[in-house]
N, C-alpha and C positions, 0 to 999 in steps of 0.2 A: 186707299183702295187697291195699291197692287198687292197685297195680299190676295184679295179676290181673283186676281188674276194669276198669279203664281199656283193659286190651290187648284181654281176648275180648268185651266187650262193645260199649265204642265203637271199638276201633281196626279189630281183624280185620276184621267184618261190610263194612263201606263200603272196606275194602281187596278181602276177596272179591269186592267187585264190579268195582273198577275193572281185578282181575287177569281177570276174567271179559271185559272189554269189551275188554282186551286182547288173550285170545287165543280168544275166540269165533269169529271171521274167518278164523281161520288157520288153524283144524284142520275136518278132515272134520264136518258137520253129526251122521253119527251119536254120533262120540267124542265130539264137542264138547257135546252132551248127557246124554250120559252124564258126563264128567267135569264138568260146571255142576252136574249135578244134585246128583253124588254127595258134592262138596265144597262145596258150599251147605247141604247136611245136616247133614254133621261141623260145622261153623262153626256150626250151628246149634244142634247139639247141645251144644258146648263150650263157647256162649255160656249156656244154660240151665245147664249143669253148674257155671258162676263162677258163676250167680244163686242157685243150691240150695244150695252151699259160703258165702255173704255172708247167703242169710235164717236155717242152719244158725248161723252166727254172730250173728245177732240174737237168735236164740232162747237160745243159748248166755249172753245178756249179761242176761236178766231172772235176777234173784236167784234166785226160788223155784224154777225150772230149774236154777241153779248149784247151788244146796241140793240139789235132789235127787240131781242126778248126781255132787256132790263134787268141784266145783270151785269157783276166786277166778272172780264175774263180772266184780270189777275187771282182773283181769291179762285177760278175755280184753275188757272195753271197751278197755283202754291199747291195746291192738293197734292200733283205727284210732281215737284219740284225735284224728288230726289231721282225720276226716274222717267224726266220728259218722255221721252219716245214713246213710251208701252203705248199710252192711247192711239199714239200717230203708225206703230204695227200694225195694230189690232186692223185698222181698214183693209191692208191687204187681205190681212189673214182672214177678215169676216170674208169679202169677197172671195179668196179662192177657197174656201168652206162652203158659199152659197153655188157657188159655180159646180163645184164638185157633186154636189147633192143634186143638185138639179139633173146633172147630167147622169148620175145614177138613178132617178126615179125614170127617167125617159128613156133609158136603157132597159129597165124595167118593162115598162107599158110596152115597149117595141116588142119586147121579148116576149110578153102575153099575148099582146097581138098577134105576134107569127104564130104560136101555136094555137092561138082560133085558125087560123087560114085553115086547119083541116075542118072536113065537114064532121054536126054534131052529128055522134051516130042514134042507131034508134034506142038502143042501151045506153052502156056505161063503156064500152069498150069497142075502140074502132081501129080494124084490123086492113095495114096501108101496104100494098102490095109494092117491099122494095126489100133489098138485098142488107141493106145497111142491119145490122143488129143492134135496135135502139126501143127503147118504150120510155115515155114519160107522162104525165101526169098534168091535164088542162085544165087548171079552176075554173069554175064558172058555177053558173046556178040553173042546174045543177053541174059539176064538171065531168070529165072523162078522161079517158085513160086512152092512147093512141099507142100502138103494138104494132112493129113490123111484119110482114111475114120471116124478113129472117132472121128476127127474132123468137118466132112462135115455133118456128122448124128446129132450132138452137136449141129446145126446151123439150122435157119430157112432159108429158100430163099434169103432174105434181109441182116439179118447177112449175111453170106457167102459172097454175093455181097460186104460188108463193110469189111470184112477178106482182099479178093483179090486184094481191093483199095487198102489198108493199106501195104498189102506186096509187092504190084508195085510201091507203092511210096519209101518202098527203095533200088527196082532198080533204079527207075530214077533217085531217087538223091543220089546215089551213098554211101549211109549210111554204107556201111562196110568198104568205106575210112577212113570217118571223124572218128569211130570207132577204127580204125588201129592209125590214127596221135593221138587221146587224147592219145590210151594205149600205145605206144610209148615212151610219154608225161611224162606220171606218171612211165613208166620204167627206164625214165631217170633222175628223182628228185621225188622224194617220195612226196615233197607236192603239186604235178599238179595230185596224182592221184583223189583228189575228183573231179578237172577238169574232168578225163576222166572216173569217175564215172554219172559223168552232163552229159556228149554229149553221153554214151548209154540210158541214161531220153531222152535227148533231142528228138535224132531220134527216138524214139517210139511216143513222144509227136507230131512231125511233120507229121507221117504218119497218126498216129490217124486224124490230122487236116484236111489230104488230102484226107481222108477215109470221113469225116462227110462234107467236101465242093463238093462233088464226088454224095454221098447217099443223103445228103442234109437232113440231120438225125443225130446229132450230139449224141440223145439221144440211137437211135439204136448203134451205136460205140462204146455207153458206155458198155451195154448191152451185145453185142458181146464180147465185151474184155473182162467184168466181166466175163461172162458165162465163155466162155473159156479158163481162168486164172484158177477157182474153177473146173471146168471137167478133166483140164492136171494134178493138184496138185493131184488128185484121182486117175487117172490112169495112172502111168508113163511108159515108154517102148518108142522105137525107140534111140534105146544107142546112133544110128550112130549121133547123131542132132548136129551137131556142135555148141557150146557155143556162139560161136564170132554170131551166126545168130538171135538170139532171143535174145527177151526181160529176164530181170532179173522178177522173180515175186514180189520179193517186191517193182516193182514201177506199181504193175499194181493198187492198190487201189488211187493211185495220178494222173495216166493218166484217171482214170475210173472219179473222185473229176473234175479234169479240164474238161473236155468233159459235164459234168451236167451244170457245171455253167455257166454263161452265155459268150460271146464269148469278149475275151477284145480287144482293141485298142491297137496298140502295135507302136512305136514310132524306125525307126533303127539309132536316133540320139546318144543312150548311148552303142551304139557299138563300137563307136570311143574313149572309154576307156581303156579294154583290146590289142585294136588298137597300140594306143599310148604306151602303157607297154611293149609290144612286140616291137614296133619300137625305144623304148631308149632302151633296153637292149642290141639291134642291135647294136646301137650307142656307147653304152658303152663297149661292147667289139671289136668293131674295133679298138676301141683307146687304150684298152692291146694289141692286138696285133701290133698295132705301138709303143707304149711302148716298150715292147719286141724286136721288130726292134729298136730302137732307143739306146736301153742298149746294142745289141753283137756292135752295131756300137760305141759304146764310150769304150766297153771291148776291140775291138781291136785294135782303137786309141790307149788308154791307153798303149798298150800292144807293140805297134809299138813305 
């Protein structure tokens, strides 16, 4: 069995990534997040699923566990005789994987949370009398978009318009999910978190996209975003803004770089990479855990 555990634990995770870096560039911003996201989970998931199946076999190997259930603990220790430990790691490592995830989904909800605390408006956009240069984007059902004044002042007519695109597009597409499943992702194996450092690029990059096919202004987009990237870094204030809702600003000089240049052709053939990475690793740990089915049922042959 530590095969299974060498592949979904150390190998896939830092593979998922480098297939990520591969074809993040190549595919449209919106799929390209969606599929980062979505196969950064599975991986992530698959990778917990070998840890659950190795501490499931630690537990399996104390005696008085074997005694009760009625099996040899010896036959099911011989299994990884050459490599005691792994099962007896894996408990850590499940636990501070479950700890970590936990504490990023709760991070999450806090963070949705804070941005209901403003009030719903009667529209789609609620205009909050503060200094700070800030907008971001409330899910709900239906959600809204929250706009500073000194942000709306910050802006010409046409900006603003390209703002309000930007932050509907990640209502409609649902951007503080795919956000939620990368950081999930990389709480549950350290090396998926540049994954879910990509898919908060991505969704900024997609909205940008939807914002300049919207305006029909790719360069105005640019412009906007610049503008008010350098006006927020100047005047910070509105504490309550929740993190999970906005952009990082160090990718705002990359979405500003893409939006200038000219618009590329984008191909959703080299999606079915990460695809495939995620669906062996699926693969691969069904078959620990019929492994593991397969060893209590010859531990307690053995043992009958």
């Amino acid at each position: 069995m530590f095969d299974h555990f060498v592949v979904s634990v150390v190998v896939v995770p830092p593979l998922a990534v480098l297939v990520a870096a591969l074809v993040a560039g190549r595919l449209a911003p919106a799929l390209a997040a969606r599929v980062l996201a979505w196969s950064a989970i599975v991986v992530a998931v698959a990778g917990i699923a070998n840890l659950l199946v190795f501490v499931l076999h630690a537990v399996a190997e104390v005696p008085a566990v074997a005694h009760l259930m009625g099996w040899s603990d010896r036959v099911v220790a011989a299994d990884v005789a050459g490599v005691p430990w792994v099962p007896w790691l894996c408990v850590p490592l499940l636990a501070a994987a479950a700890a970590s995830m936990a504490w990023t989904h709760r991070r999450h909800r806090r963070d949705l949370r804070a941005g209901r605390l403003f009030p719903r408006p009667d529209g789609d956009v609620l205009l909050v009398d503060d200094d700070a240069v800030t907008a971001f984007a409330v899910p709900g059902r239906p959600g809204w978009v929250v706009v500073t004044s000194g942000m709306r002042a910050a802006l010409t007519d046409r900006q603003y318009t390209a703002l309000l695109a930007h932050e509907r597009a990640h209502l409609d597409g649902a951007h503080h999910r795919l956000v939620r499943l990368a950081e999930l992702a990389g709480a549950a194996h350290p090396a998926l978190r540049w994954v879910s450092a990509q898919v908060g690029f991505l969704v900024e990059r997609a909205a940008d996209e939807r914002a300049a096919a919207e305006v029909g202004d790719r360069r105005l987009v640019a412009r906007a975003v610049g503008q008010a990237a350098l006006l927020a870094a100047g005047r910070p204030g509105l504490g309550r803004v929740p993190s999970v809702l906005h952009a990082a600003a160090g990718a705002v000089p990359r979405r500003v770089a893409a939006l200038l240049a000219p618009e590329r052709r984008t191909s959703a053939l080299p999606a079915l990479l990460p695809i495939l990475v995620a669906a062996g690793t699926v693969v691969w740990t069904g078959e620990a855990v019929e492994d593991l089915r397969e060893l209590l049922e010859q531990a307690a042959g053995w043992l009958g």
